[in-house]
C-alpha positions in Angstrom: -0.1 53.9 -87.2 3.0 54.3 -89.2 4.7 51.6 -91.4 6.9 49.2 -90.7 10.3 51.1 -92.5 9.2 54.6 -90.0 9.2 52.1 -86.9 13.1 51.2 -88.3 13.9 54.4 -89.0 12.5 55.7 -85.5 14.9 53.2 -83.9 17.7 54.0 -86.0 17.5 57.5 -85.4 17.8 56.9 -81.6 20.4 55.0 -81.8 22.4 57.7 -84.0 21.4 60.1 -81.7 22.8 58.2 -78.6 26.1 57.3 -80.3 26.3 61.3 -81.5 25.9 62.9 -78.2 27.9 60.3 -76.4 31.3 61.5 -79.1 30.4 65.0 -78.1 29.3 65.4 -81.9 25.6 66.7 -80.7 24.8 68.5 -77.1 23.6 66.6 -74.8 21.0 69.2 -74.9 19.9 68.0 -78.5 16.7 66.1 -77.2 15.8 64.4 -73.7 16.7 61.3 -73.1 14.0 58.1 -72.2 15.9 55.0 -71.1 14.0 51.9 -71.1 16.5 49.0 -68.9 15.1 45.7 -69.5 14.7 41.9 -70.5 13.3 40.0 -73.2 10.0 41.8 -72.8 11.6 45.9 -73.5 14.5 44.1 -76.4 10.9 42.6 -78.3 11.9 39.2 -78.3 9.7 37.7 -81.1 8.7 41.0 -82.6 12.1 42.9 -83.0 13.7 45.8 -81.4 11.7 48.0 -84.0 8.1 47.0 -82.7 8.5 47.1 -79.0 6.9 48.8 -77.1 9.5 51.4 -76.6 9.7 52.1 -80.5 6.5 52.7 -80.1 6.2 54.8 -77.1 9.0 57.2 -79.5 6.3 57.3 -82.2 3.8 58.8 -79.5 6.5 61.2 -78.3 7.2 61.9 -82.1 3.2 62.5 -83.0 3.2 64.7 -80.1 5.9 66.8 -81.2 7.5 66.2 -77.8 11.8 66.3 -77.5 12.5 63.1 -76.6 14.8 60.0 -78.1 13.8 57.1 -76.8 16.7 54.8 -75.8 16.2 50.7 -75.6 18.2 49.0 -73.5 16.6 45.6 -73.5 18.6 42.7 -73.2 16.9 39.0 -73.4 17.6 37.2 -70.4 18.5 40.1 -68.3 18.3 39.3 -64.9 18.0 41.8 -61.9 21.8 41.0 -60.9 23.2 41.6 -64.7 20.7 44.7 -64.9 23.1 45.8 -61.6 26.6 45.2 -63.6 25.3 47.0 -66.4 23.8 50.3 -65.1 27.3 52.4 -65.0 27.6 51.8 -69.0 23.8 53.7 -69.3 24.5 56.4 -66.7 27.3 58.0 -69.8 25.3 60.0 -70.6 22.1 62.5 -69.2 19.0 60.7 -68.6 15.9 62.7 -68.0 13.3 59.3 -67.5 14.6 56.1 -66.6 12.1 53.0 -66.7 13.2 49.5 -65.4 11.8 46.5 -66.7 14.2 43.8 -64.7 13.3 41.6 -62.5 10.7 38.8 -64.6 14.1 36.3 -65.1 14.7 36.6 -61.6 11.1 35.4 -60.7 11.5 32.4 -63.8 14.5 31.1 -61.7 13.4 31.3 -58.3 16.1 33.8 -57.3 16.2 34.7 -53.9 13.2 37.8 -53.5 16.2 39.9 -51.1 18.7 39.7 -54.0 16.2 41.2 -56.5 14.8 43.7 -54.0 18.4 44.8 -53.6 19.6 44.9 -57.1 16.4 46.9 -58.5 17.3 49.2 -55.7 20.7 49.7 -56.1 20.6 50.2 -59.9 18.0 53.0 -59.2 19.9 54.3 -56.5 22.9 54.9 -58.7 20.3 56.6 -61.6 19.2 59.1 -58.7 22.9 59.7 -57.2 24.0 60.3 -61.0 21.0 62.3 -62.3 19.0 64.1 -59.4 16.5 65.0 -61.2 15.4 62.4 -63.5 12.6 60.5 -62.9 12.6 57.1 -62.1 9.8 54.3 -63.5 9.6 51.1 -62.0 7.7 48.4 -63.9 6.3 45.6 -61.9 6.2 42.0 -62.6 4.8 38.6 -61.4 6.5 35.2 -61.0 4.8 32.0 -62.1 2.4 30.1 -59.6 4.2 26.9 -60.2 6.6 27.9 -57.3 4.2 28.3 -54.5 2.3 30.7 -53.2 4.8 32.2 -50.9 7.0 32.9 -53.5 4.9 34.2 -55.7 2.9 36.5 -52.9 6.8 37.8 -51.8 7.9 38.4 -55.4 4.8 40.4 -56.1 5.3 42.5 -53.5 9.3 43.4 -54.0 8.0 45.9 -56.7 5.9 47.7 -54.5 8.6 47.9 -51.7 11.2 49.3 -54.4 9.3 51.5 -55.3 7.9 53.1 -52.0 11.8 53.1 -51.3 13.5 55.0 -53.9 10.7 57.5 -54.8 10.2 55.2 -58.2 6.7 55.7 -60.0 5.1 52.4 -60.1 3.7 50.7 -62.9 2.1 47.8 -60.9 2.2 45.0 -63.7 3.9 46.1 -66.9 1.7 42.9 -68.4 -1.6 43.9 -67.4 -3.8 42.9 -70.0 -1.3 40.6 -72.1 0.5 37.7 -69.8 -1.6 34.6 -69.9 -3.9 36.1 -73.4 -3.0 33.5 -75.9 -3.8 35.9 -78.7 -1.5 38.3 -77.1 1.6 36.4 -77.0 4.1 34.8 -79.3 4.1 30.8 -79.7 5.9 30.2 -76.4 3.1 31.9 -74.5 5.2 34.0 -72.7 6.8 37.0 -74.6 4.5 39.6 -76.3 3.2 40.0 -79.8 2.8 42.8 -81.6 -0.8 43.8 -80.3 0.7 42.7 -77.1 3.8 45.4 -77.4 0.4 47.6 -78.3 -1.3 47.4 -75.3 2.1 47.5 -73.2 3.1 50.9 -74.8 -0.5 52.5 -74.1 -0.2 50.7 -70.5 3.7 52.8 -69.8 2.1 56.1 -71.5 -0.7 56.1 -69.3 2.5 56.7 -67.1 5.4 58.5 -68.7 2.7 61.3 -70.0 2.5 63.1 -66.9 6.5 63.4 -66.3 7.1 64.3 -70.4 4.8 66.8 -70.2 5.7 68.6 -67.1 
C-alpha cells in the first residue's frame, strides 16, 4: 500500500493529465482514459478525493504497469438528473471506460424510479453515441427500506434494466460488503471509510480488469 503523499500525487497527476490533453498540450493518445461519474460515494466524502476508491483503482492500474489515468468525477449530492446536465462537459475528451455511480440520491429522495431509469440511460446513451467503443460500467445501488417495500423492490431493479438496455456491465451493488458495516462507514453511517473505499476498489476491479486488459 503506498503512502498517503503517492495517493495525492496519483490524483494530481490525473488531473494534470486531463487538463494537458484537453489544451491539445499532450495527445489524446498519451494514456487511456477511466471516467468514474458519481456522487458522494466516487468524490470520497469523508475520506477525500485522494483515498477513494478511484485513486485507488489508479494505484492498481499503476502497480500493474497498465496505461491508464484515472479520471474522478464525483460530485456529492449528485443526483441521476444533474448526472444528465453534466455528461456533455465529460464527453470533451476520449473515454475508453466509463463507470457511473448515480443514482443512490435519487433513491434518498424518493425520486420517481422512471426519471432515474431514464436519466442513467440517457447519460450512457450519449457516452456510446460519442465513443462507440468504450465500455460502459454501471454500478448498482439500493434505496433505504424506510420507503416501503415497493419502492425499494422497483429501485433495485432500475439498475438491472439499465443495464440489460444499453449493453452496460453491471456491478450489481457497488456497496456490497460496506453499506450497513458500522466499522466500515464514516460517523453518519452512510458514506464510506477508508477500509470501506478498500473493499469498494477491489469490488470495481473485480470488474474493470477484464476490459483494461483486453
Amino acid at each position: 500500500m503506498k503512502s498517503f503523499k503517492q495517493f495525492v500525487s496519483l490524483s494530481v497527476r490525473s488531473r494534470w493529465v486531463l487538463a494537458l490533453v484537453t489544451l491539445g498540450i499532450l495527445p489524446s493518445h498519451a494514456s487511456k482514459t477511466i471516467v468514474f461519474m458519481g456522487d458522494s460515494i466516487t468524490a470520497g466524502y469523508g475520506v477525500g478525493t485522494e483515498r477513494a476508491f478511484p485513486a485507488l483503482i489508479q494505484e492498481k492500474l499503476d502497480s500493474l504497469e497498465l496505461d491508464f489515468t484515472v479520471m474522478n468525477a464525483g460530485v456529492s449530492g449528485e443526483t441521476s438528473a444533474g448526472g444528465l446536465n453534466r455528461i456533455n462537459w465529460l464527453l470533451q475528451r476520449p473515454i475508453d471506460i466509463f463507470v457511473l455511480e448515480l443514482g443512490a440520491n435519487d433513491g434518498l429522495r424518493g425520486h420517481r424510479v422512471d426519471s432515474t431509469r431514464a436519466n442513467l440511460i440517457n447519460i450512457l446513451k450519449r457516452v456510446r453515441a460519442e465513443y462507440p467503443e468504450a465500455h460502459l460500467v454501471l454500478a448498482g445501488m439500493q434505496a433505504p427500506p424506510n420507503l416501503g417495500p415497493d419502492y425499494t423492490g422497483a429501485f433495485r431493479s432500475v439498475f438491472k434494466e439499465v443495464a440489460q438496455e444499453t449493453g452496460a456491465h453491471l456491478i450489481p451493488f457497488i456497496l456490497e460488503g460496506v453499506g450497513g458495516v458500522k466499522a466500515l462507514n464514516i460517523a453518519d453511517g452512510i458514506h464510506p471509510n477508508q477500509e470501506g473505499h478498500a473493499i469498494i476498489a477491489e469490488l470495481v476491479w473485480t470488474h474493470l480488469e477484464p476490459l483494461v486488459e483486453e
